[in-house]
N, CA, C and O atoms as a printed pandas DataFrame, in Angstrom:
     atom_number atom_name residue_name chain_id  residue_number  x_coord  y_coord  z_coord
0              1         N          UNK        A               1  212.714   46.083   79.831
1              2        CA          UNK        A               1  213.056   45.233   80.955
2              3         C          UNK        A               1  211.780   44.878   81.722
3              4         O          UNK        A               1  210.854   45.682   81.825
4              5         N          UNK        A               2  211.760   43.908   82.148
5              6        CA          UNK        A               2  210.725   42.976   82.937
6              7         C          UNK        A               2  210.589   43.908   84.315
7              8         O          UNK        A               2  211.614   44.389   84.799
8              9         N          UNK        A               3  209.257   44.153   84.945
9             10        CA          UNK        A               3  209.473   44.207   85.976
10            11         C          UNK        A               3  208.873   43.261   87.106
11            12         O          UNK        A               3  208.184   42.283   86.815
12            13         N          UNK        A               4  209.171   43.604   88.372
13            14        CA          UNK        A               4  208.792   42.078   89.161
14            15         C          UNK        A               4  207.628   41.843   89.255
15            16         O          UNK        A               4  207.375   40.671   89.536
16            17         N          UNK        A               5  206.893   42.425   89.144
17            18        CA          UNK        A               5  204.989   42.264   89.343
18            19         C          UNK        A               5  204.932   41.162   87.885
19            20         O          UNK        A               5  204.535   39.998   87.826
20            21         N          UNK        A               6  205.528   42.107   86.732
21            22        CA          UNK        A               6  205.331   41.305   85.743
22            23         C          UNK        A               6  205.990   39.662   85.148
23            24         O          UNK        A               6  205.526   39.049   84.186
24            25         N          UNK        A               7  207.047   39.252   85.928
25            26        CA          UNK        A               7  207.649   38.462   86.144
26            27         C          UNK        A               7  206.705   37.544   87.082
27            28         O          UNK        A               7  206.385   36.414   86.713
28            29         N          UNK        A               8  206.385   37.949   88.000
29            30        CA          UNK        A               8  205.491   37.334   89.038
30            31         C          UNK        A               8  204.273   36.628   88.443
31            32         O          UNK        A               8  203.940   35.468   88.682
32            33         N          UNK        A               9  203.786   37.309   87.807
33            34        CA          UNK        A               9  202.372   37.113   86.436
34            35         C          UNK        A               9  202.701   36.283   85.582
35            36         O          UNK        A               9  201.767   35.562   85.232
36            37         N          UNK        A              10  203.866   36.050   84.997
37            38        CA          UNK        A              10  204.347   35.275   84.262
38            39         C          UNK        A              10  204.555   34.058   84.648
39            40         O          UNK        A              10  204.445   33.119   83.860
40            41         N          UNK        A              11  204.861   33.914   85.819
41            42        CA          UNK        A              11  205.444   32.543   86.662
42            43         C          UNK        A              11  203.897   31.843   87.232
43            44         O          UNK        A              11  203.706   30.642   87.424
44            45         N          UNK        A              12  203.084   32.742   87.394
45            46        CA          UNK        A              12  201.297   32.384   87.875
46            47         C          UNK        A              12  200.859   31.743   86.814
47            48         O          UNK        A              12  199.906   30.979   86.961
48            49         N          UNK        A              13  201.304   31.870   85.851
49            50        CA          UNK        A              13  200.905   31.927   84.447
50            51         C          UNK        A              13  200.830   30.260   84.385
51            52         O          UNK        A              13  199.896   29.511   84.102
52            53         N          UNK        A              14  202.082   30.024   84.734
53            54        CA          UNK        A              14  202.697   28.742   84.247
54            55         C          UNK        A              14  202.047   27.693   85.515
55            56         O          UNK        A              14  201.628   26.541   85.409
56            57         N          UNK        A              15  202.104   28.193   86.202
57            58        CA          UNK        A              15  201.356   27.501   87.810
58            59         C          UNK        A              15  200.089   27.044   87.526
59            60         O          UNK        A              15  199.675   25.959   87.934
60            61         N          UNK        A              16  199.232   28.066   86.620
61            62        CA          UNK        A              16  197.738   27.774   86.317
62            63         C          UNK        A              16  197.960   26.236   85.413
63            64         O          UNK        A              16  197.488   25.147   85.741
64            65         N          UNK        A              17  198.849   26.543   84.156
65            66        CA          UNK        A              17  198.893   25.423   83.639
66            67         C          UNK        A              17  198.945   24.176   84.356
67            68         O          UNK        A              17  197.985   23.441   84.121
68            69         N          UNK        A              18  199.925   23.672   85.281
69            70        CA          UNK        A              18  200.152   22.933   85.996
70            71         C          UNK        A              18  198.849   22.397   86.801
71            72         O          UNK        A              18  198.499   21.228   86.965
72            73         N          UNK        A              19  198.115   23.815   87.341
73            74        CA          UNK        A              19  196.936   22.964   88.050
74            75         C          UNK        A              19  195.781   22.609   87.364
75            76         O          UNK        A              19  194.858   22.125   88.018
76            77         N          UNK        A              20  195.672   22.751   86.238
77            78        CA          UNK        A              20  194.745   22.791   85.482
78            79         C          UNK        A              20  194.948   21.325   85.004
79            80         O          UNK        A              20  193.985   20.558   85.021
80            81         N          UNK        A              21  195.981   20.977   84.645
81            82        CA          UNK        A              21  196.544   19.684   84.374
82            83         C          UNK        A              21  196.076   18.681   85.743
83            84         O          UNK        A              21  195.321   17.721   85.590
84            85         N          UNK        A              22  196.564   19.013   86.882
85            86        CA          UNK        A              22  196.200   18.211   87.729
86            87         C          UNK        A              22  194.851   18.117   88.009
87            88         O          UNK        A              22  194.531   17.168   88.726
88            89         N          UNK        A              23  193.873   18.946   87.580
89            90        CA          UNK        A              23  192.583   18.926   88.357
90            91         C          UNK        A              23  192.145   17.756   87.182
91            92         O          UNK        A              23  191.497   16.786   87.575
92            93         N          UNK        A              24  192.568   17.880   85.506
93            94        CA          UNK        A              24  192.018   16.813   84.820
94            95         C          UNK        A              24  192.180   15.438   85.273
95            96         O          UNK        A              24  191.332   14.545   85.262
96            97         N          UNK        A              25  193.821   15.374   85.818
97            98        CA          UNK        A              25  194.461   14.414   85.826
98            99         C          UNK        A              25  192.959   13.307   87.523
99           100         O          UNK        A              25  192.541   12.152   87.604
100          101         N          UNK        A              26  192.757   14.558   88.401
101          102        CA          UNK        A              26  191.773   14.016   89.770
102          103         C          UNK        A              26  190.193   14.267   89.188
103          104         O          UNK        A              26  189.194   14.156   89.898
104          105         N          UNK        A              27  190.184   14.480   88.341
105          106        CA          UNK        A              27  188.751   14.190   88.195
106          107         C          UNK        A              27  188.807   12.750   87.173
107          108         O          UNK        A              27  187.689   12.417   86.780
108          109         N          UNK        A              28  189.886   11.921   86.730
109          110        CA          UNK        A              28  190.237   10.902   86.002
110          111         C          UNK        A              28  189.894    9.873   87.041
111          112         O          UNK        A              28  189.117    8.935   86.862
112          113         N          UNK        A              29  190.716   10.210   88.419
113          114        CA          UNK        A              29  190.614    9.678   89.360
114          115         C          UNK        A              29  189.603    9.458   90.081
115          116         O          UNK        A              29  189.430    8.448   90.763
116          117         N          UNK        A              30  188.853   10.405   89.977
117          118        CA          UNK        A              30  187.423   10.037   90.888
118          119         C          UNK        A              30  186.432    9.412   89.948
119          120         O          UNK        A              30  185.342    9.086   90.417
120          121         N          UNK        A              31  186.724    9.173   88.461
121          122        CA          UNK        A              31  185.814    8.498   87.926
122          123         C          UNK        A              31  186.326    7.189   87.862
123          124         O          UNK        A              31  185.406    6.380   87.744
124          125         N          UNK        A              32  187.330    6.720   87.891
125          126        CA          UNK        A              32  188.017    5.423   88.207
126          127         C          UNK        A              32  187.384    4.682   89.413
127          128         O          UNK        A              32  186.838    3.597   89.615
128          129         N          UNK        A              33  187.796    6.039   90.276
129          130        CA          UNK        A              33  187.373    5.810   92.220
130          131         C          UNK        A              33  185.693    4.830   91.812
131          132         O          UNK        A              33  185.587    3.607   91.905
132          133         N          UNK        A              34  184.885    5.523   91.498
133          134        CA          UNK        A              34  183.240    5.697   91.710
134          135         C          UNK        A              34  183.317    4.674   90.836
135          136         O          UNK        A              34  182.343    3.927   90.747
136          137         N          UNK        A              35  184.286    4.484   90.162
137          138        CA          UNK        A              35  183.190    3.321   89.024
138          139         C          UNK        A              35  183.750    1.849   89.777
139          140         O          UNK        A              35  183.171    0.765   89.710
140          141         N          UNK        A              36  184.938    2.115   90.450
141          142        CA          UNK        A              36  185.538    0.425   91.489
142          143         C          UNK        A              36  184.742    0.561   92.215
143          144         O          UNK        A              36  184.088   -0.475   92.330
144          145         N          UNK        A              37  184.218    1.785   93.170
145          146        CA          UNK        A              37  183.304    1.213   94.074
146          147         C          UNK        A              37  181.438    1.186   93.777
147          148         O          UNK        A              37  180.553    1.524   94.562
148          149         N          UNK        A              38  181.348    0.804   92.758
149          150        CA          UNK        A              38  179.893    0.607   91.895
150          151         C          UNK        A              38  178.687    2.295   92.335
151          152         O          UNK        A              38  177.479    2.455   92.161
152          153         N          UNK        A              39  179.325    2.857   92.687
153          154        CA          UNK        A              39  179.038    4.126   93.053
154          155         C          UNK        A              39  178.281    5.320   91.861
155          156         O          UNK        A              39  177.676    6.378   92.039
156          157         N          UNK        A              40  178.636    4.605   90.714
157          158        CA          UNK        A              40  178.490    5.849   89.586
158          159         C          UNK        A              40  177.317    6.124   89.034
159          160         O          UNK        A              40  176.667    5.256   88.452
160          161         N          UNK        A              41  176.896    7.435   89.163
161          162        CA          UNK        A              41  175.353    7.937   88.455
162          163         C          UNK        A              41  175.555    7.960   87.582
163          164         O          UNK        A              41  176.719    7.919   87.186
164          165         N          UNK        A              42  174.349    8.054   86.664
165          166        CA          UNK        A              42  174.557    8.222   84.949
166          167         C          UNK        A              42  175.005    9.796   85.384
167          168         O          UNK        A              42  176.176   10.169   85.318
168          169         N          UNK        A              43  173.876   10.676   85.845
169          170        CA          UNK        A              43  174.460   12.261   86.157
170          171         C          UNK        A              43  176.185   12.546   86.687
171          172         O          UNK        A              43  176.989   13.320   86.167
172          173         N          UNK        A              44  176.344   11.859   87.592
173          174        CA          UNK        A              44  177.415   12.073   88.075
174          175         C          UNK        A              44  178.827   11.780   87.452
175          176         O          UNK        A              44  179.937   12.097   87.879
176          177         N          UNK        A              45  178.436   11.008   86.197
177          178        CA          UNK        A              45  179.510   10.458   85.520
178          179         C          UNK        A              45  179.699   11.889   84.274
179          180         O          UNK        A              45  180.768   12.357   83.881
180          181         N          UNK        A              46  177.837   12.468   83.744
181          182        CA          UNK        A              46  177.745   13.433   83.003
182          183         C          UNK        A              46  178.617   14.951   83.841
183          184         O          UNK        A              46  179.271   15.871   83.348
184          185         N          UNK        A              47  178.332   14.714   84.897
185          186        CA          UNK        A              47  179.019   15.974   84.969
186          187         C          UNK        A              47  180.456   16.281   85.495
187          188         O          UNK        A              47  180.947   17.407   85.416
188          189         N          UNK        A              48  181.295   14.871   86.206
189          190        CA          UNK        A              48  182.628   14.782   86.016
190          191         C          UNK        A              48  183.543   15.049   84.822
191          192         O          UNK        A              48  184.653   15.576   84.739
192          193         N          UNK        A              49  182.058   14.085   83.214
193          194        CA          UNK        A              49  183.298   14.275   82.018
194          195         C          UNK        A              49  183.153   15.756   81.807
195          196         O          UNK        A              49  184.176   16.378   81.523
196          197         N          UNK        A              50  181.988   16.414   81.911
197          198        CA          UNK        A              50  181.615   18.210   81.154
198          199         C          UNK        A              50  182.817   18.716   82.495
199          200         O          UNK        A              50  183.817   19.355   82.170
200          201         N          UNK        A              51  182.593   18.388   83.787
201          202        CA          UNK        A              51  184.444   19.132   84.464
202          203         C          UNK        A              51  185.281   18.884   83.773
203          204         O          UNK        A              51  185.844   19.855   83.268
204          205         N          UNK        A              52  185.776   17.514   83.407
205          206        CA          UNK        A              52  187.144   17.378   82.819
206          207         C          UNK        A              52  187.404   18.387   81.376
207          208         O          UNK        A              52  188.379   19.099   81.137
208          209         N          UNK        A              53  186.370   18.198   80.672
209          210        CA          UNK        A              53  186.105   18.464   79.179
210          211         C          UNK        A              53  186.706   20.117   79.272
211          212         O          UNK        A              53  187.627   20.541   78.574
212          213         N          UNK        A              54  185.883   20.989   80.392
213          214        CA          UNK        A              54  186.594   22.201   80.620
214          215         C          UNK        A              54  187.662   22.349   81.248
215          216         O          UNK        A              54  187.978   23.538   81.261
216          217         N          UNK        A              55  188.550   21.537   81.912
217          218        CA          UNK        A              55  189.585   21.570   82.211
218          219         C          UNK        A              55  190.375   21.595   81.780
219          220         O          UNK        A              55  191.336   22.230   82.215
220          221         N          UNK        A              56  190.395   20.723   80.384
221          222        CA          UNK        A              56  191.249   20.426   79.425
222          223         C          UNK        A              56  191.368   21.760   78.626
223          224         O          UNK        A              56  192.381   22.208   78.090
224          225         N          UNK        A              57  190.246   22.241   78.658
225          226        CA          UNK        A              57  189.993   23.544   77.262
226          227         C          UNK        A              57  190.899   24.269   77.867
227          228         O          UNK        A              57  191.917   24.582   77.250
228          229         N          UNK        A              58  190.704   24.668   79.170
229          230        CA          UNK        A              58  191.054   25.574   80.484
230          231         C          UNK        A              58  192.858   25.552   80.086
231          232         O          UNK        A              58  193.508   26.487   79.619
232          233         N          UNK        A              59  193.301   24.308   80.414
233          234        CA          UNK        A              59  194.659   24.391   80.419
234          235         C          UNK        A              59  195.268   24.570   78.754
235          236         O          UNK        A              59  196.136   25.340   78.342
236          237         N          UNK        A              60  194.617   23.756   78.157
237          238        CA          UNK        A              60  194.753   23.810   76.417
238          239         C          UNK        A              60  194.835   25.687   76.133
239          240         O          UNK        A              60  195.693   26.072   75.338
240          241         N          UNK        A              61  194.302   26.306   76.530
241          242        CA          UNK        A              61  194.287   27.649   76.406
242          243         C          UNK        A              61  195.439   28.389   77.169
243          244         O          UNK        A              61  196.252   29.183   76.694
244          245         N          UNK        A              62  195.340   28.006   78.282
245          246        CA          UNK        A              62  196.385   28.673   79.514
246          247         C          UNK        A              62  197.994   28.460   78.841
247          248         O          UNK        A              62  198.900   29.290   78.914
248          249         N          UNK        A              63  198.078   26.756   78.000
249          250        CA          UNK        A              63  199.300   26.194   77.705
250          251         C          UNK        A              63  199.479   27.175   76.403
251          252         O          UNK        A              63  200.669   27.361   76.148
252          253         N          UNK        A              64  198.505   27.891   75.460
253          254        CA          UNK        A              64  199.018   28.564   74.516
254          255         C          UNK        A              64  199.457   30.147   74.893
255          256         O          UNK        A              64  200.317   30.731   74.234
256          257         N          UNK        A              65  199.003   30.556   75.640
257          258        CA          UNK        A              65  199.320   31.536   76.360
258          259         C          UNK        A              65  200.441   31.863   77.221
259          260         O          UNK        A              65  200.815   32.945   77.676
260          261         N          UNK        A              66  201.021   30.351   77.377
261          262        CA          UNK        A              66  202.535   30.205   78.469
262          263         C          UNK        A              66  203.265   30.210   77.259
263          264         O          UNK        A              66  204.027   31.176   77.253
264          265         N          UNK        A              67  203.348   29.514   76.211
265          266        CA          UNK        A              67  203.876   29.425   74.840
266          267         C          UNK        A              67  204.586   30.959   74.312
267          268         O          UNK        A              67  205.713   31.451   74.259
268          269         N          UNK        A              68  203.647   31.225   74.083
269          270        CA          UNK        A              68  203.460   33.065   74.018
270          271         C          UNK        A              68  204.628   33.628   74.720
271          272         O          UNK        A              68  205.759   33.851   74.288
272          273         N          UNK        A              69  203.923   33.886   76.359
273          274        CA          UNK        A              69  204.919   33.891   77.053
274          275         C          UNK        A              69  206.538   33.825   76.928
275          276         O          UNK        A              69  207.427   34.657   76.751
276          277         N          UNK        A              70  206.485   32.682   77.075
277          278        CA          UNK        A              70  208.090   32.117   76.950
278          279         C          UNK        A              70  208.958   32.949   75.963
279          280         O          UNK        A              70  210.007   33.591   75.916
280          281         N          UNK        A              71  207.839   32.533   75.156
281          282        CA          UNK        A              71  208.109   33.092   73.787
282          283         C          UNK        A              71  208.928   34.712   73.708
283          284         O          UNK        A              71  209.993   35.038   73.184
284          285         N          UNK        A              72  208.189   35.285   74.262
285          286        CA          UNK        A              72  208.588   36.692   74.284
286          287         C          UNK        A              72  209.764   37.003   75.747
287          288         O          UNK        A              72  210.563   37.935   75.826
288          289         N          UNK        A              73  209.530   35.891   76.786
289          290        CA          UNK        A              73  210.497   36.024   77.491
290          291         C          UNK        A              73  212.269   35.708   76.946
291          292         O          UNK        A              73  213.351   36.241   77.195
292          293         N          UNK        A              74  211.800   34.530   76.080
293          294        CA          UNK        A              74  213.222   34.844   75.564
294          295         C          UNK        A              74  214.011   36.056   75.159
295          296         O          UNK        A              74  215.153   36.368   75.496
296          297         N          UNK        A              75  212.873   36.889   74.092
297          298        CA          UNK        A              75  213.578   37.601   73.705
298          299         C          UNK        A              75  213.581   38.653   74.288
299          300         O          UNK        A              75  214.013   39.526   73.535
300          301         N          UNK        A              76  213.205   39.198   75.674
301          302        CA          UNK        A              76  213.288   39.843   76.598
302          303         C          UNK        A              76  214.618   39.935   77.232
303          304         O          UNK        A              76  215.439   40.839   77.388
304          305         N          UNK        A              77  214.523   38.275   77.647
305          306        CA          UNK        A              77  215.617   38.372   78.160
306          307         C          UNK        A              77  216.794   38.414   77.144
307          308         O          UNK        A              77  217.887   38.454   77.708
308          309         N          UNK        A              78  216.838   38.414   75.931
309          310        CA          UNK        A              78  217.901   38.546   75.227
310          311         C          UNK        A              78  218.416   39.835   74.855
311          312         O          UNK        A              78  219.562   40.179   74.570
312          313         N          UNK        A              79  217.101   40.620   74.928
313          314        CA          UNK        A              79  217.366   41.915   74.991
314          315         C          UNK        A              79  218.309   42.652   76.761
315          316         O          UNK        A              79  219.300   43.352   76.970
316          317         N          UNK        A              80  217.424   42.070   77.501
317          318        CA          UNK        A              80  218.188   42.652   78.945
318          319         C          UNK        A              80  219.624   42.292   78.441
319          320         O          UNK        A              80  220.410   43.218   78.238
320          321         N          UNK        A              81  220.014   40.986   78.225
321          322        CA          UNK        A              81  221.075   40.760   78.354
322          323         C          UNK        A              81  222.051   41.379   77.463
323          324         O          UNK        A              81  223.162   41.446   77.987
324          325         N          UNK        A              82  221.985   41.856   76.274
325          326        CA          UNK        A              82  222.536   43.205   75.257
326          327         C          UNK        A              82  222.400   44.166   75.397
327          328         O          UNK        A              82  222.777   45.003   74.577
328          329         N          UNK        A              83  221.595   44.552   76.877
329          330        CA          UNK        A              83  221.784   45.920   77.295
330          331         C          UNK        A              83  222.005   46.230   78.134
331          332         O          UNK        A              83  221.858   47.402   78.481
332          333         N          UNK        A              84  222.610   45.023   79.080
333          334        CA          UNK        A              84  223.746   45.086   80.370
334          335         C          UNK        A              84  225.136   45.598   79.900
335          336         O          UNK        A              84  225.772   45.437   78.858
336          337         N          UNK        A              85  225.455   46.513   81.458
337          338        CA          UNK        A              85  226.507   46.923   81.018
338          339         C          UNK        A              85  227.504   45.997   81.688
339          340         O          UNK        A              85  227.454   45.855   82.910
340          341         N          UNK        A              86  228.773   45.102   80.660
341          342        CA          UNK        A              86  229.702   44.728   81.755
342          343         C          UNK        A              86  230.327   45.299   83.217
343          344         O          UNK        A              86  230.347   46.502   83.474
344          345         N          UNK        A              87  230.757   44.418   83.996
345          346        CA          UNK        A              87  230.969   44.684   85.465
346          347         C          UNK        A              87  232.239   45.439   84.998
347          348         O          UNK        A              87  232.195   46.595   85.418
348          349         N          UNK        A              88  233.162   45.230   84.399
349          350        CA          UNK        A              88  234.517   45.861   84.179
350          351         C          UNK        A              88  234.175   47.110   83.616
351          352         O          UNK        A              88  234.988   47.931   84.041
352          353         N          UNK        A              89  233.137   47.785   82.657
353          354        CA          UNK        A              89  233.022   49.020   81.981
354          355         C          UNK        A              89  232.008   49.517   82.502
355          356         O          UNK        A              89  230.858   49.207   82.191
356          357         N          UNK        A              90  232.391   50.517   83.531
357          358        CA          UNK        A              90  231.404   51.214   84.290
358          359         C          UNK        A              90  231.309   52.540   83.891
359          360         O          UNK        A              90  230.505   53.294   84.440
């Protein structure tokens, strides 16, 4: 059986994915931003894509690891649930 710390870890888990996704998704954005307003360094453009580039790895990794996860939460929970005792047989 799961306990709540570890449940808690699990759900962080999935949160990382999510922001990891969004930080690619705003560094997309600020190279869009900088390049409408004629703003863009050759450097500054080099080191937005090497952020994104690890961001992607970042979540690409985090997303196989939630996979996993899940993975074993199912059968966690399939187990809790075959080793509940009904409410009527106490």
């Amino acid at each position: 059986m799961l306990g709540y710390e570890e449940k808690l870890e699990r759900i962080e888990l999935i949160n990382a994915v999510c922001d990891a996704g969004r930080l690619a998704r705003g560094l997309d954005q600020l190279l869009e931003s900088l390049a409408h307003a004629d703003q863009l360094d050759p450097l500054d453009v080099e080191g937005i894509l090497a952020l994104r580039s690890i961001s992607e790895k970042c979540a690409a990794r985090i997303g196989d690891a939630t996979h996993i996860l899940e993975a074993q939460n199912e059968i966690l929970y399939a187990e809790e649930r075959a080793n509940a005792k009904p409410c009527g047989n106490q």
